[in-house]
N, C-alpha and C positions, 0 to 999 in steps of 0.2 A: 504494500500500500504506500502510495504515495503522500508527504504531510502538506498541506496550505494552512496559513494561520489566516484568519480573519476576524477583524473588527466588531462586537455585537454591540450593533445601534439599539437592541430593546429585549425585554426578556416578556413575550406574550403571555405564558403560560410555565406550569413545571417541564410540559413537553413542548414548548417550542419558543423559537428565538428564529430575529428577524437582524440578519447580516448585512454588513457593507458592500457586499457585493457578492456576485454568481461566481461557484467556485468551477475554475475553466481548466480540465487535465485534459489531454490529447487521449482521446480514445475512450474518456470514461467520463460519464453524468450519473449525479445522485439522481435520486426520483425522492426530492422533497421540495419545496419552494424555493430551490435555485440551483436550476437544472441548465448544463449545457454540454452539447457534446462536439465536440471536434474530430474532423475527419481526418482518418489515419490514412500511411501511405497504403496504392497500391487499391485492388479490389480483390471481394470476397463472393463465395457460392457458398449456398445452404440449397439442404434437401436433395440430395443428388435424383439424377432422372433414373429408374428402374431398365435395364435391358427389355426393350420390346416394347409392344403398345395392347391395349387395353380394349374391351366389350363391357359396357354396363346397359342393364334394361333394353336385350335385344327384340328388336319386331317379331310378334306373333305371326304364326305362320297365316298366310291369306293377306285383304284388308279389309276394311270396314266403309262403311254410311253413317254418315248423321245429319241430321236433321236435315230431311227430305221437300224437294221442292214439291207441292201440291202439283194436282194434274190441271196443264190446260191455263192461263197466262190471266192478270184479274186490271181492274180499273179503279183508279180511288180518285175521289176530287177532295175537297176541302170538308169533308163531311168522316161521319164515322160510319160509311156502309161501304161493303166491297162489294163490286160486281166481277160475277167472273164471266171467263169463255172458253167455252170447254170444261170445266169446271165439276168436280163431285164433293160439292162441301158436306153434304149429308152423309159421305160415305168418310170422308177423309179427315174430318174434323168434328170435334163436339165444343159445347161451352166450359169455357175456361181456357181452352188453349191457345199456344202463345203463338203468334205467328210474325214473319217480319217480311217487309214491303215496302220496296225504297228506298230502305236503310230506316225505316220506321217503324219500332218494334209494338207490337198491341195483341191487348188480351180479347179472344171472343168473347161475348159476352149472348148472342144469339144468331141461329141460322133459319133462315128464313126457307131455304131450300137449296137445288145446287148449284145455284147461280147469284146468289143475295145471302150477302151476314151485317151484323152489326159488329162493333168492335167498341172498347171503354173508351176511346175518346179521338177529337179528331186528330186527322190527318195534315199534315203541316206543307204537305207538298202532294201535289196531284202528279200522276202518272196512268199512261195506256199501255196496256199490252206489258204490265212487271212480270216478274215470277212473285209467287210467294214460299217462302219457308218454312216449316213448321218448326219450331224449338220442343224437342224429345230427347226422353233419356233412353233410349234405345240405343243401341249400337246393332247396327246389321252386317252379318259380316259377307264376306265373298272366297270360300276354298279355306275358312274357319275351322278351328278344333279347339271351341272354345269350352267344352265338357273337357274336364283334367286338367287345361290349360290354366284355368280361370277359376278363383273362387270367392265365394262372398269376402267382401273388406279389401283384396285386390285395388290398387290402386295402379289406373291406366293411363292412357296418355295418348287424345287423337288430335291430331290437326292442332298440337302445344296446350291443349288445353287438359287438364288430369283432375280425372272423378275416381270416385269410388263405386266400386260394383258389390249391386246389392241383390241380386240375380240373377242366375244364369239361366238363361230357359234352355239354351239347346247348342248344337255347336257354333252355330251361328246366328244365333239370340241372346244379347245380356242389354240386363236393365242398370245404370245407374242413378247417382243419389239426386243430381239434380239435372238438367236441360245443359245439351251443349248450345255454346253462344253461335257456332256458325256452322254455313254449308260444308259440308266434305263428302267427297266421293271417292272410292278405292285409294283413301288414305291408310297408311300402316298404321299397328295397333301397337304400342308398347304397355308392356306390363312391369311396375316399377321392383325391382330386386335388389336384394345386399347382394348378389355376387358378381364377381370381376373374373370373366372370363381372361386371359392373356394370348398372344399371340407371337411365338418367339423370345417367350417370360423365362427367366430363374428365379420366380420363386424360391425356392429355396434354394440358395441360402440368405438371397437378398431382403426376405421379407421372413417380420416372424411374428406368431400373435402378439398382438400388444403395440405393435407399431401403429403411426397415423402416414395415411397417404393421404394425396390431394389427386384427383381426378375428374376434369371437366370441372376447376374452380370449386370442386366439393370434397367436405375433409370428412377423413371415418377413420375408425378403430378397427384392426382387424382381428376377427375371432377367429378363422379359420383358416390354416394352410394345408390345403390338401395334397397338392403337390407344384409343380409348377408352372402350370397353368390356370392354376383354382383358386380363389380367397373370397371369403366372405368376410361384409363387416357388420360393424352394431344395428346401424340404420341403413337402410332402404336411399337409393340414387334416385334423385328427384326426375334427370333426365336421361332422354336414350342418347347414348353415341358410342361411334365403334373407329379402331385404329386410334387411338387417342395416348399419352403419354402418361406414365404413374410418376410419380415425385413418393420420396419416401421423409417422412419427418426426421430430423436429423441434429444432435446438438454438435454435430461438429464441422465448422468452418473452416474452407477449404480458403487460403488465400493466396494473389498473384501479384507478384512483386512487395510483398508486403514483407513489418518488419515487429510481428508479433513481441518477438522476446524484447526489444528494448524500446519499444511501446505502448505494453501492455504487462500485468499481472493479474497472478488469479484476484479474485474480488471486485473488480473491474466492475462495473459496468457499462454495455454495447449498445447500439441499435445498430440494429441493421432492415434497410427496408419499412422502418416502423415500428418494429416488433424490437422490446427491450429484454435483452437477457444479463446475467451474472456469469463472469468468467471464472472455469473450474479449474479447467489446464491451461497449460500452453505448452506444445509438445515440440514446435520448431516455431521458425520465422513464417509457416503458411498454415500450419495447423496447431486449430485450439478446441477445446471446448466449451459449451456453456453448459447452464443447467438444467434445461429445459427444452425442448427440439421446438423448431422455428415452425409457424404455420403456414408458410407461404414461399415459395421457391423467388 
């Protein structure tokens, strides 16, 4: 540890005093009311990149529908009545459901038959010859195997948008929890999972339970190695993507042209990136450690 003497302009408290000035070490800031930190020579890497690239929440086999254009093209003016052409609202629609047209979404509220409805309120913009949407929690699928695939609490993902399945009726029938917002047709279906497929991975020996990776900007714990193409973690990957890079949490800093040892000591305090750690080692001029693995590469 390095000593600085400093001036106390005031004694605030038993636990605190207020200084002449911010105490300035090359490489090292407190984290109390005066904090600074100076850039050392040279630059550093944390989290090394894993050998190979990665699969999280691969596409269900087939793809999916949702929310389906009604049959047949409708007319709105400045009012709350649809007229259609071509039209089977008696078939296709009942009251309550959500339908959108022109970019203006509205709820039934009565059909008059299958060419005339009502809707809760008006229309802001007139148009001829729209499609309309129905907003449904259905997912329809197309070459599906959505029995086995899929089970209640599933959390999916079509067209970026991720619901929950509360339903399966059949291989290519599931119901979710609420209405998706837009059109999609033979969109891919992901289903959200903790496991990381790899591709071209060493797994072991590069990864071991209890490590954190970062993958697609998302951080997890891993519980499982199975071998070295296999890892599960705590929680479930919010999105799908594949070929992608793994980063491993790491407390030890890899440095280039740097000059560790006569710049720094253990006790130290770092940033790097943002992220403040405590220095444990220092093991040469390019390598140290802290005490805690960095969260972000």
């Amino acid at each position: 540890m390095r000593t600085q003497t400093k001036l106390i302009k005031a004694v605030s408290s038993n636990t605190s005093l207020q200084l002449e000035s911010d105490f300035i070490i090359t490489g090292q800031g407190r984290i109390n009311s005066n904090v600074s930190f100076a850039t050392i020579t040279g630059t550093v890497a944390t989290n090394p990149l894993v050998t190979g690239t990665v699969t999280i929440n691969p596409a269900l086999t087939g793809n999916v529908n949702v929310n389906p254009y009604l049959t047949g093209t409708v007319n709105v003016l400045t009012s709350n009545v649809v007229v259609g052409n071509g039209t089977i609202f008696t078939t296709e629609l009942v009251a309550n459901d959500i339908i959108t047209i022109n970019n203006q979404t509205k709820r039934v509220t009565s059909i008059t038959n299958n060419q005339h409805l009502y809707v809760n309120s008006v229309f802001s913009h007139q148009g001829t010859d729209n499609t309309a949407v129905l907003s449904s929690s259905t997912v329809s699928g197309n070459g599906t195997f959505f029995v086995g695939n899929l089970t209640i609490g599933d959390l999916i993902t079509v067209n970026n948008e991720v619901r929950s399945v509360v339903l399966v009726d059949s291989n290519t029938s599931v119901e979710v929890n609420s209405a998706f917002t837009y059109h999609a047709e033979t969109a891919p279906i992901y289903n959200q999972s903790n496991v990381v497929i790899g591709a071209g991975t060493n797994f072991d020996p590069q990864i071991n339970v209890g490590d954190i990776i970062t993958i697609n900007n998302e951080i997890r714990r891993v519980t499982v190695r199975a071998n070295d193409t296999y890892l599960e973690t705590n929680t479930k990957f919010t999105y799908a993507a594949n070929t992608l890079p793994l980063y491993k949490g790491n407390t030890t800093i890899l440095g280039s042209g740097t000059t560790f040892t006569t710049q720094l000591a253990a006790n130290d305090v770092i940033k790097v990136n943002n992220e403040i750690r405590e220095v444990i080692a220092i093991a040469d001029n390019t390598h140290l450690t802290v005490n805690t693995p960095f969260t972000y590469r």
